[in-house]
C-alpha positions in Angstrom: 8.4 18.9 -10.1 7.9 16.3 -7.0 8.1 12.5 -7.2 5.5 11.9 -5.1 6.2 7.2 -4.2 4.1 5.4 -1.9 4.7 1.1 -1.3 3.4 -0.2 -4.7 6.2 2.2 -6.7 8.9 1.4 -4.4 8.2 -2.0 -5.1 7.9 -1.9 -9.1 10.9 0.0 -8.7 13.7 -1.3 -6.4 14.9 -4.7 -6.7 17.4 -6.4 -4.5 20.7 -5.8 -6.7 19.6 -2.2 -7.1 19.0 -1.4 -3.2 22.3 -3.2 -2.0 24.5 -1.7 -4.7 23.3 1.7 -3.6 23.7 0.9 -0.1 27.2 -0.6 -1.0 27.7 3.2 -2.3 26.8 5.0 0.3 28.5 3.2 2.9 31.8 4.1 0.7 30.2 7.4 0.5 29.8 8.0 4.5 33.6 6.4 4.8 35.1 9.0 2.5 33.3 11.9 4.8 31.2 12.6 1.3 28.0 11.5 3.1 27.1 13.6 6.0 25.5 11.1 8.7 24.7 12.1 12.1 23.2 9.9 14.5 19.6 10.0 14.8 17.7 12.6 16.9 14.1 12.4 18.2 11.7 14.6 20.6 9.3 13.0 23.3 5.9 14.4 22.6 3.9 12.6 24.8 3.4 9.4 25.0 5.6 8.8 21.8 8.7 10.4 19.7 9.0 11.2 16.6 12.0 10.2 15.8 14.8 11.9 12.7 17.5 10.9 10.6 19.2 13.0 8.0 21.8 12.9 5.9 23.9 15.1 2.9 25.8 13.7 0.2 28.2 16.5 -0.7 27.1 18.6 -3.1 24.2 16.6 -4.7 21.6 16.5 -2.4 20.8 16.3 1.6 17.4 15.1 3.3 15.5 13.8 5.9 13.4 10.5 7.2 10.7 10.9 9.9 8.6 8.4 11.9 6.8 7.9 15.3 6.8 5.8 18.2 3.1 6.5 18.9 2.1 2.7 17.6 -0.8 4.0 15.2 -1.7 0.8 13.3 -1.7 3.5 10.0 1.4 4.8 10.9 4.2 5.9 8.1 7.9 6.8 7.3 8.0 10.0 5.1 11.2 10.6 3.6 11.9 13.7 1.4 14.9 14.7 -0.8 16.2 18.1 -1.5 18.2 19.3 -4.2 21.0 20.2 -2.7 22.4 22.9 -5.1 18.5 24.8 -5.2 16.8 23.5 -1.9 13.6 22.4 -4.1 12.2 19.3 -3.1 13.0 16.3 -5.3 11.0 13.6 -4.3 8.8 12.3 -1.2 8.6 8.3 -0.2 5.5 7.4 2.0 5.4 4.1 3.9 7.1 1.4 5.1 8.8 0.1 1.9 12.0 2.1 1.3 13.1 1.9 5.0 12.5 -1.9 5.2 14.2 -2.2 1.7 17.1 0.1 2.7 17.6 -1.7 6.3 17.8 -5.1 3.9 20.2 -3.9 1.2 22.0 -2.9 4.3 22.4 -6.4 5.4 23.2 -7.9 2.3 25.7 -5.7 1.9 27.3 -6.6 5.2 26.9 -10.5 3.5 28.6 -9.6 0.8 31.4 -8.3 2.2 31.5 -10.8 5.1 30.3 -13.8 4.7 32.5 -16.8 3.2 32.0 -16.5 -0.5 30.6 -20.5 -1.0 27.8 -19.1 1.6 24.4 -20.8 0.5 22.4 -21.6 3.2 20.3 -18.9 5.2 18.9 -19.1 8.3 16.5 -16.6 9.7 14.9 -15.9 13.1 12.2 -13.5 13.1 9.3 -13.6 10.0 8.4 -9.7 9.6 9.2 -7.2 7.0 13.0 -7.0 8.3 13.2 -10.2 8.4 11.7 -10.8 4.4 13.6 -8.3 3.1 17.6 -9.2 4.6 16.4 -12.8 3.2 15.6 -11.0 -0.5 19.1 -9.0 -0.3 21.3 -11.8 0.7 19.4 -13.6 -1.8 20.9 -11.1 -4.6 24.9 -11.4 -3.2 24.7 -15.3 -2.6 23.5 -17.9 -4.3 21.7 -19.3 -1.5 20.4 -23.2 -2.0 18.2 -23.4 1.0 16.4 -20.9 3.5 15.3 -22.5 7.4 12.7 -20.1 9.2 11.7 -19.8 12.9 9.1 -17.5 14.8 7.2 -17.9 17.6 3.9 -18.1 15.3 3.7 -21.2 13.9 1.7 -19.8 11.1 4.0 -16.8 10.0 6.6 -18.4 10.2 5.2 -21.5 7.6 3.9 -18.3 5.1 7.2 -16.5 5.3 8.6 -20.2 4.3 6.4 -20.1 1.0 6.9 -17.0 0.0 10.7 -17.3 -0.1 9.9 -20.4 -2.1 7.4 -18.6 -4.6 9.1 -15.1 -5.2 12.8 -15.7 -4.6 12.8 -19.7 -5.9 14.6 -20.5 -2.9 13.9 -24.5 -1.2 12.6 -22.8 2.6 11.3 -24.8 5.2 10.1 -23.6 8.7 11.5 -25.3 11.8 10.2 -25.5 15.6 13.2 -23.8 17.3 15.4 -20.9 16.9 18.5 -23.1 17.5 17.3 -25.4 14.6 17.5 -22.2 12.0 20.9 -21.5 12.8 22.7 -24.7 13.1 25.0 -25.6 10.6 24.1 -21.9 8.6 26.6 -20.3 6.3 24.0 -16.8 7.2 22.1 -16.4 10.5 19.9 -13.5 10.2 18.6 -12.4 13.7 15.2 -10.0 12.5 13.1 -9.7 16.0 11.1 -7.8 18.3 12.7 -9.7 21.0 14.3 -7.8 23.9 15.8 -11.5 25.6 18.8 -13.3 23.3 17.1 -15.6 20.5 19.8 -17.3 19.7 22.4 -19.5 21.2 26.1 -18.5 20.0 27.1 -22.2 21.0 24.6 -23.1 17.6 26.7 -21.4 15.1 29.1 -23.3 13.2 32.2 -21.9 12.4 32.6 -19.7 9.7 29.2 -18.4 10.0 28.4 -15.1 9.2 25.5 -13.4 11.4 23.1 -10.1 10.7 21.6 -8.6 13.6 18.4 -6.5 13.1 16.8 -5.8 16.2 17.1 -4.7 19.5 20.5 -4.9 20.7 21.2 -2.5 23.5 22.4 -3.2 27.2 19.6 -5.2 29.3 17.1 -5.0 25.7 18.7 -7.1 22.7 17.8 -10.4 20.2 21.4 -11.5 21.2 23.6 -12.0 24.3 27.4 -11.3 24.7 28.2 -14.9 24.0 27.3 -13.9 20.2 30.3 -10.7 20.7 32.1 -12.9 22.4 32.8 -15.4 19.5 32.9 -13.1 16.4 35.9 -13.0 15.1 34.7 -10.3 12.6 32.2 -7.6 14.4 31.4 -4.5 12.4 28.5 -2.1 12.0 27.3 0.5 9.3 27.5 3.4 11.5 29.8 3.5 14.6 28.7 6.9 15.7 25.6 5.5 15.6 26.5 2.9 17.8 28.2 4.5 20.5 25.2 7.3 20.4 22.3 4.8 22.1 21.3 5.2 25.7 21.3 2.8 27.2 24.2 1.6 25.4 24.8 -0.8 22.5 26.2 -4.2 23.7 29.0 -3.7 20.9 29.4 -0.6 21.6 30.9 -1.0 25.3 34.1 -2.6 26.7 35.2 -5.2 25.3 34.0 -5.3 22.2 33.9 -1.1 21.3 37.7 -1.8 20.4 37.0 -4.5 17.5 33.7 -2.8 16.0 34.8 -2.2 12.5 32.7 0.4 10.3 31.8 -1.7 7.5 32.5 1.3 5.2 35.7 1.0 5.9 36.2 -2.5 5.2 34.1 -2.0 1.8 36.9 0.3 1.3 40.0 -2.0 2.1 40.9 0.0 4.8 40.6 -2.4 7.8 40.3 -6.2 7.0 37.0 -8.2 7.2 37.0 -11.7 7.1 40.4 -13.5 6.5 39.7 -16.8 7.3 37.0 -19.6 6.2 36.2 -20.3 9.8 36.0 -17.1 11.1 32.4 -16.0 13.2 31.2 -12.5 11.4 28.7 -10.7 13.2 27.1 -7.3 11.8 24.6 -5.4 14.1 22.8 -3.2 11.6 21.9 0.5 13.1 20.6 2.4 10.2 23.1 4.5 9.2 21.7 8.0 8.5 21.0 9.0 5.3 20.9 5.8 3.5 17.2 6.3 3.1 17.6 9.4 1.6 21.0 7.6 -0.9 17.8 5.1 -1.5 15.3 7.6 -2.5 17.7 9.5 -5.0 18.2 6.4 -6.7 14.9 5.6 -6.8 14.2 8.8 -8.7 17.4 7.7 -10.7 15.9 4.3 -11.7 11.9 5.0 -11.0 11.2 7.9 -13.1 11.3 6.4 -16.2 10.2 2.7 -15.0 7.4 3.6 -12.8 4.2 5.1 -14.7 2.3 5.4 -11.5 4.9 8.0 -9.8 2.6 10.8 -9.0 4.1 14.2 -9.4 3.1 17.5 -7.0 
């Protein structure tokens, strides 16, 4: 039997302590060499790619996730999971909730390993679905008092504010400027479409910890190297993912390539994270492969019995 989930289930069924413990797990997992996590691969079709990323944890399972760069306004993620002892299909997710969920509990795993344990306030530039759901997981690993919000539309960025009020009974306000967001933040989560720096690394005070989302590649990234430049901390989820983008990642190059930490392996204790209260952490988030797949199976784990409206093929 397949688990068939599309947005709504994914939804009833994942919550933010769920997501980031799982994540938490299979960062350990992909540390310890049980999860099998390539870097990405995609093929140009023509005006577009559609893009892979697969992973295998070990004798349990393996799987892919697929999408497209076509910019279809329907477009979705599939991800399947395999049984990896019979082959047989567990389950299939469709849509944009797992991923966005997954690149979230990702984050706020990176928070709670990073930032200062008092952290409580959160500021966020960017007001899209990455940008909602690192707010929700940080949300579940700090006890954040206050949320500030910036984005270029006025608008967004004022609805993004009331929803973190009414679902995650946060205080939020929006602000006029991205430098307003992060000043004086324990968080700064950087969640944009932006290929020029958003923020100002002369804005951060010290000990703040910082999640970057987007793009982030040589001459295309939401930050510049004044943001490498003062992190005391930098680590990613996946440093053969990092050092596997052309053109390059800006922290994957000299001289920052020698002080990226995998943040699997400081889950694990094996390399320090932060060890001081006014220490700059910076995590660039890359999508470790896999993890959407890690997410599915314990969606199935948690969502078969919870969510009545899992359709079955």
């Amino acid at each position: 039997m397949t688990l068939l989930f599309s947005d709504p289930e994914v939804s009833a069924a994942l919550d933010a302590v769920t997501t980031v413990d799982a994540m938490r797990a299979a960062l350990l997992a992909a540390y310890d060499g049980r999860l099998v996590a390539p870097p990405r691969a995609s093929a140009p079709l023509g005006g577009g790619r559609m893009v892979l990323t697969a992973g295998h944890l070990t004798g349990e399972w393996y799987g892919y996730r697929s999408y497209d760069t076509f910019g279809h306004p329907e477009s979705e993620q599939l991800v399947v999971l395999h049984d990896g002892r019979t082959g047989a299909v567990r389950a299939v997710a469709v849509g944009e909730e797992l991923g966005s969920r997954r690149t979230g509990g990702l984050g706020g795993a990176a928070v709670d390993a990073l930032a200062r344990p008092d952290a409580a306030t959160l500021g966020v530039i960017g007001s899209g679905r990455q940008a909602w759901t690192q707010v929700w997981a940080a949300a579940a690993v700090r006890p954040l008092r206050e949320v500030t919000v910036f984005s270029r539309s006025a608008a967004r960025r004022e609805a993004f504010a009331a929803r973190v009020r009414a679902e995650l009974d946060i205080p939020a306000r929006a602000v006029g400027e991205a430098g307003t967001a992060a000043a004086g933040r324990d968080v700064v989560v950087l969640a944009t479409t932006s290929p020029t720096p958003v923020l100002d690394a002369a804005d951060l005070a010290p000990g703040t910890h910082v999640n970057t989302v987007g793009f982030k590649q040589r001459d295309r990234a939401e930050f510049g190297p004044d943001l490498l430049a003062v992190a005391d901390v930098l680590a990613t989820d996946s440093p053969a993912q990092a050092c596997a983008y052309t053109p390059p990642m800006l922290a994957a190059e000299p001289p920052y390539v020698d002080r990226l930490r995998d943040l699997g392996a400081v889950l694990a204790g094996a390399v320090p994270g932060r060890t001081a209260a006014d220490q700059v952490s910076v995590f660039c988030s890359v999508g470790l492969a896999g993890t959407e797949v890690f997410l599915l199976d314990r969606l199935v784990r948690v969502g078969a019995v919870t969510v009545s409206g899992a359709a079955t093929a």
